[in-house]
C-alpha positions in Angstrom: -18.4 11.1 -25.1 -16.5 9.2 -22.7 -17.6 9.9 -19.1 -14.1 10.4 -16.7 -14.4 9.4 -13.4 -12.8 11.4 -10.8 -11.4 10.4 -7.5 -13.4 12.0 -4.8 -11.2 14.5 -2.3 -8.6 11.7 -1.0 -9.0 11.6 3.0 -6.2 8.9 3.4 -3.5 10.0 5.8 -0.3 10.8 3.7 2.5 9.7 6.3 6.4 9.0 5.7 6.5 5.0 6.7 8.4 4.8 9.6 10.7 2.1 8.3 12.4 5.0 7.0 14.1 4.4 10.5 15.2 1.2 9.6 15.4 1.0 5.7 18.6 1.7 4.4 20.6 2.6 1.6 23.3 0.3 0.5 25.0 0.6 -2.5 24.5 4.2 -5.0 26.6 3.6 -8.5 26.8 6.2 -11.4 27.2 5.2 -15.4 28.3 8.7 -16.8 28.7 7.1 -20.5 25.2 5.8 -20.3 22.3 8.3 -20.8 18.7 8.7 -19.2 18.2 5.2 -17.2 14.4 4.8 -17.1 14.4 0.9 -16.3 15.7 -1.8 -14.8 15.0 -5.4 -15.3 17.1 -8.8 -14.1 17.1 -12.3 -15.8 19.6 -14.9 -14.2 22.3 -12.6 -12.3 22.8 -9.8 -15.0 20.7 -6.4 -14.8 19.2 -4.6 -17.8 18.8 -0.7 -17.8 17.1 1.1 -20.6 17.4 4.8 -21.2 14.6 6.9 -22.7 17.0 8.0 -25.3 19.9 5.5 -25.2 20.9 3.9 -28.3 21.8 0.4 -26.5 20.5 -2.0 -23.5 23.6 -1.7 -20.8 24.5 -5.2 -18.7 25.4 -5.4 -15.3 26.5 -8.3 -13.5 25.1 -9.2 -9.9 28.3 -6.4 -8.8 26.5 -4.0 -11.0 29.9 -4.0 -13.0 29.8 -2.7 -16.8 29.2 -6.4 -18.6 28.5 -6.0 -21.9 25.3 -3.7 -24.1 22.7 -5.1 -26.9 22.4 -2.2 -29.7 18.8 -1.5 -30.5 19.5 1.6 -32.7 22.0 2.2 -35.1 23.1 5.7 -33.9 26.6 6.7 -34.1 26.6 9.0 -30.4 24.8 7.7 -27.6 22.1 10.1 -26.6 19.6 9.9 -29.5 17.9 13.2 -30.8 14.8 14.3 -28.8 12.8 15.1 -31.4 13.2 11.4 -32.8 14.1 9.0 -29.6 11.9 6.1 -28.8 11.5 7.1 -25.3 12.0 3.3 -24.1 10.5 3.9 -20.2 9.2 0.4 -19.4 11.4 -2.9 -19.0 9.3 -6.5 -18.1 10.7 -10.2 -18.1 8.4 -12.4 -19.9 11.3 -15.4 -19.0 14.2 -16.6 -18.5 15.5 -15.6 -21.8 13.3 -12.6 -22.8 12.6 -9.3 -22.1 9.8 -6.7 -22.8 10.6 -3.1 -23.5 8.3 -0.3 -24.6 8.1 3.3 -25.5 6.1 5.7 -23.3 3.4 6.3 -26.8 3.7 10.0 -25.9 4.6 11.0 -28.9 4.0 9.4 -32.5 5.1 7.9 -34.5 9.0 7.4 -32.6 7.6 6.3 -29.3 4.5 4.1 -30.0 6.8 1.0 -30.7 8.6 -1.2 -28.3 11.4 -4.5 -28.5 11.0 -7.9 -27.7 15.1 -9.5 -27.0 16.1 -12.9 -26.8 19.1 -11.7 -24.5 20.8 -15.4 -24.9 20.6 -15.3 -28.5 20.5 -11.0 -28.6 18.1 -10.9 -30.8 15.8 -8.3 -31.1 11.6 -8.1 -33.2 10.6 -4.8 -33.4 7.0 -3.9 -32.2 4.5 -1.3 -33.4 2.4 -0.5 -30.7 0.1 2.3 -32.5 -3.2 0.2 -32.4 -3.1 -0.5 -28.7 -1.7 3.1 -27.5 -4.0 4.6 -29.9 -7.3 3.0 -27.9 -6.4 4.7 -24.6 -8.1 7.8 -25.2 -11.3 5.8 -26.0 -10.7 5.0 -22.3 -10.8 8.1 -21.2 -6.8 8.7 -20.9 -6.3 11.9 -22.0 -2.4 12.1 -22.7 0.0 8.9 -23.1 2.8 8.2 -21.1 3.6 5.0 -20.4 6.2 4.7 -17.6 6.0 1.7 -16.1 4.7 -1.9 -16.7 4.8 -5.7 -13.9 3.0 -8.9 -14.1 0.7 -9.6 -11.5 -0.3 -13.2 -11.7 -2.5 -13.8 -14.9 -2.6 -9.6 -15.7 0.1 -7.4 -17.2 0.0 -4.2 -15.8 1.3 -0.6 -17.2 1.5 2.7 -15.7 0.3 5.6 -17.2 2.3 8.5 -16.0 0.3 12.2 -16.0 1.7 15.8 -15.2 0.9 19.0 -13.4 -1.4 19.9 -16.9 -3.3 16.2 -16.8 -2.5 15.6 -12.9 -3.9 11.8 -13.2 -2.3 8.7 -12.7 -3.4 5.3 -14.2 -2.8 1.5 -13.9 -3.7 -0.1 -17.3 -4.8 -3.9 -16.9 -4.5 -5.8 -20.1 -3.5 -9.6 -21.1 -0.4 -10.9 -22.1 1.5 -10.5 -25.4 -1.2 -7.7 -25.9 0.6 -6.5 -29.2 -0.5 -9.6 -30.7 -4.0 -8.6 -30.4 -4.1 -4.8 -30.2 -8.1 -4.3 -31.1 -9.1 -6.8 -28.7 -6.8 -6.8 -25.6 -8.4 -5.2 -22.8 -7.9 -2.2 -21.7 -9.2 -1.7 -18.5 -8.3 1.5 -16.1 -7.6 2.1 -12.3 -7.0 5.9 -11.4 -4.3 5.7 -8.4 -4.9 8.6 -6.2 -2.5 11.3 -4.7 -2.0 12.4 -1.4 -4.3 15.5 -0.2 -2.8 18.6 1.0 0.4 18.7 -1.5 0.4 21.0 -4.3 2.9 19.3 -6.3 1.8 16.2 -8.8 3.4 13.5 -8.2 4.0 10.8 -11.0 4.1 7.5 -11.3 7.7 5.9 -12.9 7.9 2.2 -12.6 5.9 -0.7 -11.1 7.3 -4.4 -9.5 5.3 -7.1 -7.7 6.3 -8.4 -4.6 4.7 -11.8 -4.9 5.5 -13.2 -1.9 3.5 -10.5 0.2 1.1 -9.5 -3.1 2.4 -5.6 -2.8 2.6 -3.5 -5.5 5.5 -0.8 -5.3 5.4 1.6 -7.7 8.3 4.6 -8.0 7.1 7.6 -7.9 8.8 11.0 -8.6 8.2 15.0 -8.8 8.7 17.3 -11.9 7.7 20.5 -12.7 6.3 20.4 -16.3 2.8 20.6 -18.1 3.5 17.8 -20.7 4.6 14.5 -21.3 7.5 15.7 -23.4 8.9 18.3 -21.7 11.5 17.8 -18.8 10.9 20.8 -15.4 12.9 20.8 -12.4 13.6 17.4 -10.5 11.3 17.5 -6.8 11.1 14.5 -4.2 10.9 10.9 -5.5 9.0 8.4 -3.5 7.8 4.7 -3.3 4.6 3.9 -3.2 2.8 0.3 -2.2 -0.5 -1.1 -2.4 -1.4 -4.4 -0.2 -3.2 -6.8 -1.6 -3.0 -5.8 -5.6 -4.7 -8.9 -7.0 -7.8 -8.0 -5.2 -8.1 -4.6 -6.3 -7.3 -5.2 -10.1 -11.0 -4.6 -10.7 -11.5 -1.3 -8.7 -11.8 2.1 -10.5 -9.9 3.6 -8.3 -7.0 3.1 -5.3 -4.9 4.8 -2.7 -1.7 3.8 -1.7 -1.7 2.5 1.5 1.8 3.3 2.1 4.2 6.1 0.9 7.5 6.3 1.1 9.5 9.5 1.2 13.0 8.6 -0.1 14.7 11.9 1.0 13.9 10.5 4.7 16.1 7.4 4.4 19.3 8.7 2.4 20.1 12.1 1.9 21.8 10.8 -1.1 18.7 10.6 -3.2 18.0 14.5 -2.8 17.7 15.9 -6.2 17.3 11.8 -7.7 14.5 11.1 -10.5 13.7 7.9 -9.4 12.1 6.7 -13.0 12.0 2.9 -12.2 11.9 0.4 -9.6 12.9 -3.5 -9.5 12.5 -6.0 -6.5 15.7 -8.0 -6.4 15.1 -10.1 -3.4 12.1 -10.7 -1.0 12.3 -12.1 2.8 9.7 -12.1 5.4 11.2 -8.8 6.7 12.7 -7.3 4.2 13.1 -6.2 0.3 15.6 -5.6 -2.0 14.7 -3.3 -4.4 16.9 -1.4 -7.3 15.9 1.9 -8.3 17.2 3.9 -11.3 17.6 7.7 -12.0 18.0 10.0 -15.0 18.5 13.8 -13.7 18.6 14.9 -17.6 22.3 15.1 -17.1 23.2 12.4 -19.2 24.3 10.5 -16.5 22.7 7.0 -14.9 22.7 6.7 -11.5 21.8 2.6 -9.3 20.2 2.7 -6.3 20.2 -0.7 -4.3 18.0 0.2 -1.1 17.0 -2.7 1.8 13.8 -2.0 2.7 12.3 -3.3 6.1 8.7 -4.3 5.9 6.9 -3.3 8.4 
């Protein structure tokens, strides 16, 4: 039997950052024909959003105008079936040509499976990811839900996503092109802790690197369910950030050393499932991050949000 290791009762003080003050929100843009955005990814000046049960990739260009889609499923509407949908809820550039996608692995056989695209040429290779997902649980991770995934120098890195019945976060540190060697890529586990004195789990929905500064911000939202299928009621979304990420890649477990309580800088994002997050630009004071949200509505909603450093 797998020992689990356990946070011990988090002491860390859970604050709003207080360049809340000074971070702002700049642009908010809504794509009603294009379901469930769950991640956002840019090569060269276009964006790339993935929905957990769009048929398609949607392009934006650098005025987050409708540009043009990649089909990945041959479905004649646009949402695809719960019961069957893929679940795509992590988007990664590997260069400047092609881009990473995967399903969360919560349920199989649908979601174990991701894309690689060649968006110059669109074309797409089909992954099965069974192998790898299927090891998880031999590493102690109860219930799969892969949300969110980043390169941090030499590591890839994927978010595992828990829920109010499994209230545990994970980073998963593994190599690169892992599905190439599914029984021996390394799967090693960090448990990310949550802040003490809140009731309400909060999950983990996308990951970015800020190399310049070696942060890693992770979006992070509220929802009131017991699985990793089943949608709840939307709560608070949040950013979260962790200083100096490539020395903790070997710890068991971290806190965030920063939260960020979204509500506090726009009232806009009230009611917004932040489920991924993207760094477009980073200064010495500032970065420019792109959030997305799906509200189960069907409809996609861009966030682009300046946020001050402190």
């Amino acid at each position: 039997m797998i020992k689990k290791q356990w946070l011990p009762s988090l002491l860390f003080a859970f604050f709003v950052s207080s360049c809340g003050k000074k971070s702002s929100l700049e642009v908010v843009k809504t794509f009603p024909g294009y379901p469930s955005s769950s991640g956002i990814e840019k090569i060269n000046k276009d964006y790339y959003i993935i929905g957990d049960d769009a048929k398609n990739i949607l392009i934006l260009d650098s005025s987050l105008l409708k540009k043009d889609s990649i089909s990945l499923y041959p479905f004649s509407k646009q949402r695809m079936p719960k019961s069957i949908k893929a679940d795509l809820e992590s988007i990664m550039k590997l260069n400047d040509n092609q881009l990473l996608i995967l399903g969360s692995g919560s349920a199989s056989p649908y979601r174990n499976a991701g894309w690689l695209v060649n968006v110059r040429q669109r074309e797409k290779q089909f992954i099965h990811l069974d192998t790898f997902y299927h090891r998880f649980s031999q590493n102690g991770i109860q219930d799969v839900n892969i949300e969110g995934a980043c390169i941090v120098q030499n590591k890839w890195l994927l978010a595992n996503r828990g829920h109010a019945g499994y209230p545990h976060n994970y980073l998963i540190v593994t190599k690169p092109y892992f599905w190439q060697q599914q029984q021996a890529a390394p799967i090693e586990k960090i448990s990310i802790g949550q802040p003490s004195g809140d009731s309400s789990f909060r999950g983990i929905s996308g990951l970015a690197y800020a190399k310049n500064s070696d942060q890693l911000l992770m979006s992070v939202s509220t929802e009131a369910t017991n699985s990793t299928t089943a949608d709840g009621d939307i709560g608070k979304s949040y950013i979260w950030i962790i200083q100096n990420i490539t020395s903790k890649l070997g710890w068991q477990a971290i806190n965030p050393n920063k939260i960020i309580d979204l509500n506090q800088i726009d009232a806009r994002f009230k009611g917004q499932k932040i489920e991924s997050i993207h760094i477009d630009e980073e200064t010495k004071s500032s970065l420019k991050i792109l959030l997305v949200a799906d509200n189960d509505n069907g409809v996609s909603t861009v966030f682009v949000l300046m946020l001050i450093k402190e």
